[in-house]
N, C-alpha and C positions, 0 to 999 in steps of 0.2 A: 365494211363489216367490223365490229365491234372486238378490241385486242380479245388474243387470249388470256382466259383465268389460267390460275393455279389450279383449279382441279380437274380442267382438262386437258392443261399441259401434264399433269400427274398420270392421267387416264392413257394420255400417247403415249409415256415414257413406260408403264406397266404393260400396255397392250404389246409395245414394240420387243420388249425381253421375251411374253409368253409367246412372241410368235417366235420369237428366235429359238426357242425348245429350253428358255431357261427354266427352272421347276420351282412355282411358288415358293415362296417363304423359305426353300434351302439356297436357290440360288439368287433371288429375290426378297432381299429387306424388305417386309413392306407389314401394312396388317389390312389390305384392303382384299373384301370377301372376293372367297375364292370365284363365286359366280360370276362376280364384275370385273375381278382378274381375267377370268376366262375370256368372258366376251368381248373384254376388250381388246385380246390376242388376237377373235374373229372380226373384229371390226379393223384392227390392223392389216388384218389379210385382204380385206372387203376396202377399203378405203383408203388405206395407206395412212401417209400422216395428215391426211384433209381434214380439217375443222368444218370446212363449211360444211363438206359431206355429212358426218356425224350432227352439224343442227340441223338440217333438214332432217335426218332420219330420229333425231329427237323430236322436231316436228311432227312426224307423222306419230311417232310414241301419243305427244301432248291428245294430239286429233284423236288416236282411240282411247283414251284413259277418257277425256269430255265426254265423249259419246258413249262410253258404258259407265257412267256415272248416275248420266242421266236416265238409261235403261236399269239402273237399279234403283234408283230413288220411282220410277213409274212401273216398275213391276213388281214393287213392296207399295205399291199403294200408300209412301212416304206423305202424300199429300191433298188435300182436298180436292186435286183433277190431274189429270198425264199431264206430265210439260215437260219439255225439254229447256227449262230457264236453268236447271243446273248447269246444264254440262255448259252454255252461256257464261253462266257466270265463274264456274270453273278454268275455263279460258281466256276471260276477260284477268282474271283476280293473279293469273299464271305469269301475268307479265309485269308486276310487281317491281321489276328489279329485272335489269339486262342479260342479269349470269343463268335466268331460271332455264333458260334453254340452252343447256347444256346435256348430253350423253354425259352421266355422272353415274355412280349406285343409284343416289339416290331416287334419281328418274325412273329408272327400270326397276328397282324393290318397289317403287312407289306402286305399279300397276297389278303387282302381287298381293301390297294392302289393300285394294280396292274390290279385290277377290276375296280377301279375307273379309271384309265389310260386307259384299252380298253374301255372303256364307251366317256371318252373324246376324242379319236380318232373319233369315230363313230362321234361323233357331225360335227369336222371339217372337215370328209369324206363329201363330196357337196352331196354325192348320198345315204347320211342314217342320215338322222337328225328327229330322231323321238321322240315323248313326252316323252317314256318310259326309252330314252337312258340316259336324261339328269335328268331323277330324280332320275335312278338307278347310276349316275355320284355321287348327294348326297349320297346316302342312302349307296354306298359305303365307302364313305369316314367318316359317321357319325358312321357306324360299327367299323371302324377301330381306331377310336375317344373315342370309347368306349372299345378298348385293350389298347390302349397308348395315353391320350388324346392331348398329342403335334401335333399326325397328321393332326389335326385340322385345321393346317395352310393351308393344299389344297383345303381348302374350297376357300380362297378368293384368290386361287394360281389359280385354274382350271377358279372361275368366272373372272378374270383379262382375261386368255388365251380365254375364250368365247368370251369376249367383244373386244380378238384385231381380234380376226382370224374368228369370223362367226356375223351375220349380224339377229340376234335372237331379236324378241320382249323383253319389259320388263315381258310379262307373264313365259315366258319359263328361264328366270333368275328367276322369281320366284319360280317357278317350284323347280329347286336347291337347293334356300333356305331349301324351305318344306322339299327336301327329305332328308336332313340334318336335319332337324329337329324332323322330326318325331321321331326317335329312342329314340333322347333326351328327348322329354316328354314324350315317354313309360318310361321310366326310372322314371324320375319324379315321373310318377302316380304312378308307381309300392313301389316308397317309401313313399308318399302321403298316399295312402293306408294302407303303414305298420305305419301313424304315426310318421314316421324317413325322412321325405324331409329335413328337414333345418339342421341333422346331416349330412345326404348324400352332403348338398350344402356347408356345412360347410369344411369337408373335403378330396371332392372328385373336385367342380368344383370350389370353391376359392383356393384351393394351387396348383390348373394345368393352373389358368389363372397368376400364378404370374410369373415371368422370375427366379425364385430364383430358383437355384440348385444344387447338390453334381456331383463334380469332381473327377472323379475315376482317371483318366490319366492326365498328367499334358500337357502342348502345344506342351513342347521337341518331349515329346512322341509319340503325335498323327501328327506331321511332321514328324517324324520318319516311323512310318508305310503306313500313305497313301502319301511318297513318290513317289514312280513308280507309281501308280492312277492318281496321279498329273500330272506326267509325261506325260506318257500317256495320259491324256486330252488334254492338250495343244500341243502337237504336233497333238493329231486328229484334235480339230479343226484348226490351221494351215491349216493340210491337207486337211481339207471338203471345206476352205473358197477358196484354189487355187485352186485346185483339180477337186474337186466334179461335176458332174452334174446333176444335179437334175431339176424333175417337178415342177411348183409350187404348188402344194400338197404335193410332199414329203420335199419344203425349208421351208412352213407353220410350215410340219411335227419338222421337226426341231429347228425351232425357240423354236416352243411350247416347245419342251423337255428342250431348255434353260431355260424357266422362271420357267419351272417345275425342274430343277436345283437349282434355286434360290430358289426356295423356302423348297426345301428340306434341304438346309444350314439353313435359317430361321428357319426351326422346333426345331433347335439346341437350340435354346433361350427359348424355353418352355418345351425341357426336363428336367425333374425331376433329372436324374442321368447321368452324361456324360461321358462316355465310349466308346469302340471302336466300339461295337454294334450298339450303337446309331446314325453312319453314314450308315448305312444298307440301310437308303430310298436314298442316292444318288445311289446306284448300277444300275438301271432303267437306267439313262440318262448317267453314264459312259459308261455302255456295250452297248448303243446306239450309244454314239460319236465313240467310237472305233472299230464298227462294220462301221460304214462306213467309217473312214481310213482305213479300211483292205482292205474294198472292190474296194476302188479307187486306193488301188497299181494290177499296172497292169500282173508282174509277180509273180503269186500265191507262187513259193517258197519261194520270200520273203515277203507273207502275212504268210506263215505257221511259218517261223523264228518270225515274230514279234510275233505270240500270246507264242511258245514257251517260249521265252525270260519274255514275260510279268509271264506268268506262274513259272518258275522256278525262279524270283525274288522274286515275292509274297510272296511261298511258303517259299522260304530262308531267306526274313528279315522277315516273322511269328515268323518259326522258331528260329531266332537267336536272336530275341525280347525275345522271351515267356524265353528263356536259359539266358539270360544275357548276349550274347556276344554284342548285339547294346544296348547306352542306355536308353533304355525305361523303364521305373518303373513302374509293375503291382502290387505293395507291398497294394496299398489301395483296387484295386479292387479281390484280393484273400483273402478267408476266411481263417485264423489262426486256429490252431487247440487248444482251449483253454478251460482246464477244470478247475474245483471246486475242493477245500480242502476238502468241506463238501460235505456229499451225500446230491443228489436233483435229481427229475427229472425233475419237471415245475418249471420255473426260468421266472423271470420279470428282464427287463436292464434297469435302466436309466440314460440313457446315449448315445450316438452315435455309441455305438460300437455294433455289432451283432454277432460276432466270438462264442460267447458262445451259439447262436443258433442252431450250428451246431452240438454237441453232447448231448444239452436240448431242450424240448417242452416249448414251448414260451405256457405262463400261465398270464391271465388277457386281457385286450383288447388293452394293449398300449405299442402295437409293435413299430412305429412308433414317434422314437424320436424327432423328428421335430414337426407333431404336438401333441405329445403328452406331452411336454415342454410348451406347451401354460398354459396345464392345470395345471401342476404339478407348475407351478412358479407364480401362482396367489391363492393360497389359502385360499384366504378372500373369495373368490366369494363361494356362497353355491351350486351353480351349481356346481361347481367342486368338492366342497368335495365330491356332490351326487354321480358323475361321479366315483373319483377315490373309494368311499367303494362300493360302487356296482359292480364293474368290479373287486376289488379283493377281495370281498365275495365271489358271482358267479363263480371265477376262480381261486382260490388263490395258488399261487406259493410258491414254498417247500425255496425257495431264491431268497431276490431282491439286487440288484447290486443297488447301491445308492453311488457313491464318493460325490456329493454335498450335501447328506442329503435332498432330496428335499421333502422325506416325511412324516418327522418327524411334521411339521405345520400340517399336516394332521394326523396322530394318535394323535397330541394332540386335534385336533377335533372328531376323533373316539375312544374313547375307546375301545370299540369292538372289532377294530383293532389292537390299540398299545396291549394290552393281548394278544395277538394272534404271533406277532413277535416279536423277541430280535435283540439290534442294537453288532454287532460283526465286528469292522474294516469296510470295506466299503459294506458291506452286513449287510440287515435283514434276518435272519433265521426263519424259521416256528417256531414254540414250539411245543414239541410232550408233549402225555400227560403223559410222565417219569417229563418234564420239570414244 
């Protein structure tokens, strides 16, 4: 079975806190949405820490996102006859890159947009444009915002496509807004209430509005892989623009999936973590261009050769990626298998590195190097010291990994503390009481 990534040694390590009863974002550095926080808590309880478990039940994720692809692109009369060659090719184009089956946000928000995509059909259908279509257009897309909040961007991706393709009051763009909105002030209240909004605002909706992010693959790499995709596009559209003939509802249809294209590249800029997964939301508008170059070659066995071919491409520079024979460097996004001299079992890292997650229970609330770097590198402010001896009272780790020393200003603010650990090379160690 193929190592683990980073983002779902991240997913075990979040999942394994929310199920311990720690409480997002007060007791949890993190800024990953609350819905994927959640679930991952239920999938900790359902699973334990099994990977393989979790790819299978991402498998079965893959299997119905394909098959209601393909039931929207042939119940929007997407194309000159039914076919089920989407959801084909949806599947096929899925395996891209070894990491795409992973239990991630992005998988699970993924099947939200795809909800929000038959919703916005239904709008530019002439003969179903109804109130309920275009708020559950929202309310899709603000669920799915709340697993990975980068998807965020089809909010003003869908309202662009409203305002070129249908002919809708300002009420019913209103409409939109709302249902996007709602979910987000359920959230709100629900942290209002506990007390914790301006934590939760702090580090869940100001570090997913910034463009700043970790690069897991480098540009070599990811030209490397979605070669043939590329490929593949552009000679579909080629084909669809000489080719094709279409209704003007199914060249609307079309267009739309362009900007809804465009805008799935743009989500890229608000991802948090950039990896091969993380191109997953253009899959939608690939296996749409390329079902209708299949469908405009006139003799079927050379429709059946091209998916072939695309197929056993895919499959071979995956494969010869993941092995090292093309090169692409997945050395940032796989977890190292990295133990302690000392015993421990709850370890604190500060620092960027997370490898040592992988055989310790992450102990205190500050998983989350990035912002938890805010806190640790300002130590005058007494808000933070608050922060950091309360999270490792509350939770205190058997060893923290410290190469900068960054918490040394802070035990000599806590006593309490500094008694409590010994500084040994680039680790504090607990004291037992032999010590």
């Amino acid at each position: 079975m193929p190592e683990m990534t980073v983002s779902e040694l991240k997913s075990l390590v979040i999942g394994e806190k929310v199920h311990e009863g720690n409480g997002l974002y007060t007791e949890l550095v993190d800024f990953t949405g609350p819905l994927a926080a959640w679930f991952n808590g239920f999938f900790d309880l359902v699973f334990g820490q099994s990977i393989f478990a979790r790819r299978i039940f991402a498998f079965i994720v893959l299997f119905f996102q394909a098959g209601f692809i393909g039931i929207i692109f042939a119940d929007k009369k997407a194309f000159s006859e039914n076919t089920y060659i989407p959801s084909l090719l949806y599947a096929i184009l899925f395996f891209f890159s070894f990491d795409t089956l992973s239990l991630t946000p992005e998988l699970l928000g993924m099947g939200f947009i795809l909800l929000a995509l038959n919703n916005l059909f239904k709008e530019i259908e002439f003969r179903e444009q109804r109130n309920e279509s275009i708020f559950n257009l929202g309310l899709y897309i603000s669920i799915a915002s709340l697993f990975s909040f980068s998807l965020f961007i089809y909010l003003p991706g869908a309202l662009l496509i409203l305002i070129i393709f249908t002919r809708h009051p300002a009420r019913k763009y209103f409409l939109l807004i709302c249902g996007f909105l709602i979910p987000h002030l359920l959230l709100m209240s629900i942290f209002y209430l506990g007390d914790s909004f301006w934590t939760m605002w702090d580090y869940y909706y100001l570090p997913n509005l910034s463009m700043k992010g970790m690069r897991y693959i480098s540009t070599t790499s990811l030209w490397w892989l979605g070669a043939i995709p590329l490929l593949f596009l552009f000679i579909s559209l080629f084909m669809l623009n000489r080719e094709a003939r279409l209704t003007k509802y199914q060249t609307q249809l079309v267009q739309s999936m362009f900007f809804w294209m465009i805008f799935s590249f743009l989500h890229l800029f608000f991802a948090k973590d950039i990896r091969p997964q993380s191109f997953i939301t253009l899959l939608p508008s690939l296996s749409f261009f390329l079902t209708h170059s299949i469908l405009v070659i006139h003799k079927k066995k050379f429709a059946e050769i091209g998916v072939w071919i695309l197929l056993l491409t895919t499959v071979c520079i995956s494969y010869m990626a993941r092995y090292n024979v093309l090169p692409v460097d997945y050395s940032k996004l796989i977890v190292r298998d990295e133990k302690l001299t000392v015993p421990a079992k709850r370890i604190l890292v500060l620092d960027e590195g997370v490898n040592l997650y992988k055989n310790y229970q992450s102990a205190s609330p500050f998983f989350n190097w990035e912002l938890s770097e805010r806190i640790f590198s300002a130590p005058a402010y007494y808000e933070n010291v608050i922060k950091v001896y309360q999270g490792i009272k509350n939770d205190p780790p058997d060893v923290i990994r410290d190469r900068d020393d960054k918490l040394k200003p802070f035990l000599d603010r806590i006593p309490e503390l500094k008694k409590l650990y010994a500084r040994q090379g680039i680790f504090y160690i607990k004291k037992t009481a032999s010590n």
